[in-house]
C-alpha positions, 0 to 999 in steps of 0.5 A: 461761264454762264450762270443761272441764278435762282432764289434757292428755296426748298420748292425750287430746288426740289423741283431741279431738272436733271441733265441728259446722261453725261452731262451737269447741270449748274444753278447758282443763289442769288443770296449767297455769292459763289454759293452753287448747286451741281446736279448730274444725270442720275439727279444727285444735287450737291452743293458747290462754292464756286469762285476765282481764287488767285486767278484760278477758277476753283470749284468748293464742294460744300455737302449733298442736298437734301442731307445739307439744308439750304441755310446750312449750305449758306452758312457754309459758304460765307464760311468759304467766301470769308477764307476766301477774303483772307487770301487762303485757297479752301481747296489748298487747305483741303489737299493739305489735309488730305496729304495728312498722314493717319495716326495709324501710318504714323505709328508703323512710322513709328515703329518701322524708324524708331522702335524695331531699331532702339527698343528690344520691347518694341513688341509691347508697344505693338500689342499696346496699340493693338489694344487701346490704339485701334479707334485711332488708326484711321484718324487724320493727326490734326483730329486727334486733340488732347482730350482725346488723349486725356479720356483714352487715358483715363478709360484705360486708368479706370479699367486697367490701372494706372500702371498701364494708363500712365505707360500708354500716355508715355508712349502716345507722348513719344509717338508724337514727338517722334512724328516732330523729329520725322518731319510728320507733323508741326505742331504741338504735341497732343500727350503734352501736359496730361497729368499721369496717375500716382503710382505707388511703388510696389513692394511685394514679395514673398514673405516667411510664412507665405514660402512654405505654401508657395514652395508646396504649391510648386512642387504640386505643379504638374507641368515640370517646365512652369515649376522649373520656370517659376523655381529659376525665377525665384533663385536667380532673380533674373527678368522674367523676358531673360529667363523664358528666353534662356539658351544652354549655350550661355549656361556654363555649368563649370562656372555655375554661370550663365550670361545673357547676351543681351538685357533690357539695359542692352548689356551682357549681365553674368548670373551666378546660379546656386546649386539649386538652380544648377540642380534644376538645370541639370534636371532640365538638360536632361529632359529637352531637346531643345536650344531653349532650357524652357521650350514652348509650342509658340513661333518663339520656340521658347515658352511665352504664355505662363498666367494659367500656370501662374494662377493655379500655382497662387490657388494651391498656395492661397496667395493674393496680389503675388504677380510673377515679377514680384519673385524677382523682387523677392530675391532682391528682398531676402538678399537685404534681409540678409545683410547684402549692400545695395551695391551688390543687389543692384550687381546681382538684379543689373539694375541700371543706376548711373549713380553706382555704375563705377561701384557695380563695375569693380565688383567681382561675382564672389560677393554676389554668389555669396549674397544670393547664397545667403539668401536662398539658404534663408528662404528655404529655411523659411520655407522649413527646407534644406537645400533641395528643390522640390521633385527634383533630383 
């Protein structure tokens, strides 16, 4: 192939001819070896490396001019030329990086093999993306360092918490390792050694003088499905996901029981129901035409959105830093409070411990109906109540 070799200055190349239309035309430095300027009929210049590598003529494209300076452009090539000497292939690394996946991909990878298939929460991973992720979508995985990770999570920390920070980093962590496992990326994990928040344990709850105000603010909730929502949360000490997606067919008022099919520990859990609640239910039973016991207007069909509600309740009580699951954490509290072992909280609240596993497992419902009795009766009396739930009959 012939070449025209010029000493690139700016004057020359300014002054470049462009080919007849469908053509190119080729012009080579005399400075810089392989280094080559590409110019087409609408008069485009671009800078090019062209050389033989590995007995194959390979074509480099290095930038436009006048956007790419003619050192810049060198620099660039001596760039190429020393790849080059080094036995790699620039045009080989450039279709590998191309072939990358985006983190974007990677995450509906993520999602679609791993998430839907072995996490009931998968949805909150989903919305987590949707929310600190997206200024990641479109990134190659090899341009995401862990800086990036390290300033994302401390954005989040400073603006969200650290809770929620120190969950994105988890899952960022595990997203990574789940493009390892897949075969998607061979390197190192980019969450790896990110030093997470202190957290400090949460112990809020419902104290004695705050019951009064709370149970009155209840029962002032307009909304009947929200008061009985926040009542069953309370009295049952159930999750919160578990409650707004209860069903009448897993409860058995014979039993006074009612058995979700599946919890976040992916086991069946058996929740003894005291009067109240039962007075609650039967309130309900009669007032919905639904499958749901609190149905809502969402695709869900079940109530799903209760902040509103929530902080109105907290308003009319004059109650602060009270979040919805800490009324799981209050009956789990009046139960200690009122002599019940750790064994029968961990029974009652099915919190997951492989330690007291084999001791939950040879317990009855009787101790826990007793416990969770004993600890609704004392917070009605705190709440200068007898057994009745507000407006309720």
């Amino acid at each position: 192939m012939s070449q025209t070799k010029l000493n690139f200055t700016k004057a020359i190349l300014d002054e470049l001819p462009a080919p007849l239309k469908g053509k190119r035309a080729y012009y080579y430095d005399k400075k810089m070896r392989g280094l080559g300027m590409s110019i087409t009929s609408a008069g485009t210049k671009t800078f090019i490396v062209y050389r033989w590598v590995n007995g194959k003529p390979e074509r480099v494209t290095l930038g436009r001019y006048p956007d790419l300076s003619i050192e810049q452009a060198r620099g660039k090539a001596g760039e190429v030329n020393g790849m080059i000497a080094k036995g790699q292939n620039p045009n080989d690394i450039r279709r590998v990086e191309r072939a990358e996946i985006t983190f974007g991909e990677l995450f509906s990878e993520y999602l679609e093999r791993h998430a839907k298939t072995h996490k009931r929460s998968w949805r909150e991973d989903q919305n987590q993306f949707k929310r600190y992720l997206l200024p990641f979508a479109k990134r190659k995985l090899s341009i995401i360092r862990k800086q990036d990770i390290q300033r994302l999570h401390h954005e989040v920390g400073k603006e969200n918490g650290t809770y929620g920070a120190n969950r994105l980093l988890a899952l960022l962590s595990i997203v990574f390792n789940k493009a390892i496992e897949f075969g998607l990326w061979d390197k190192t994990n980019p969450a790896h050694g990110i030093k997470k928040f202190k957290e400090q344990s949460r112990d809020r709850f419902l104290q004695s003088e705050e019951l009064p105000r709370f149970f009155q603010a209840l029962a002032e909730e307009p909304n009947t499905i929200f008061r009985d929502y926040f009542l069953t949360l309370l009295l049952t000490g159930a999750r919160r996901s578990n409650v707004l997606q209860m069903k009448w067919e897993e409860i058995s008022f014979d039993r006074n029981e009612w058995r979700i099919p599946r919890t976040k520990n992916d086991s069946a859990q058996v929740v003894t129901l005291t009067e109240e609640v039962v007075a609650i239910l039967r309130a309900r039973q009669n007032e919905v035409a639904s499958k749901y016991v609190f149905p809502g207007t969402g695709k869900a069909g079940h109530l799903s959105d209760s902040k509103k509600a929530w902080t109105r309740v907290l308003q009319r009580a004059g109650l602060s830093n009270l979040r919805i699951h800490d009324l799981r954490r209050t009956m789990g509290s009046w139960q200690a409070k009122t002599g019940a072992s750790l064994a029968i909280i961990g029974k009652s609240l099915n919190h997951k411990c492989t330690a007291t596993t084999a001791v939950y497992a040879r317990l009855d419902l009787d101790p826990i109906r007793e416990s969770v009795e004993k600890a609704t009766a004392a917070m009605f009396i705190a709440a200068g109540l007898r057994a009745k739930i507000p407006n309720t009959k």
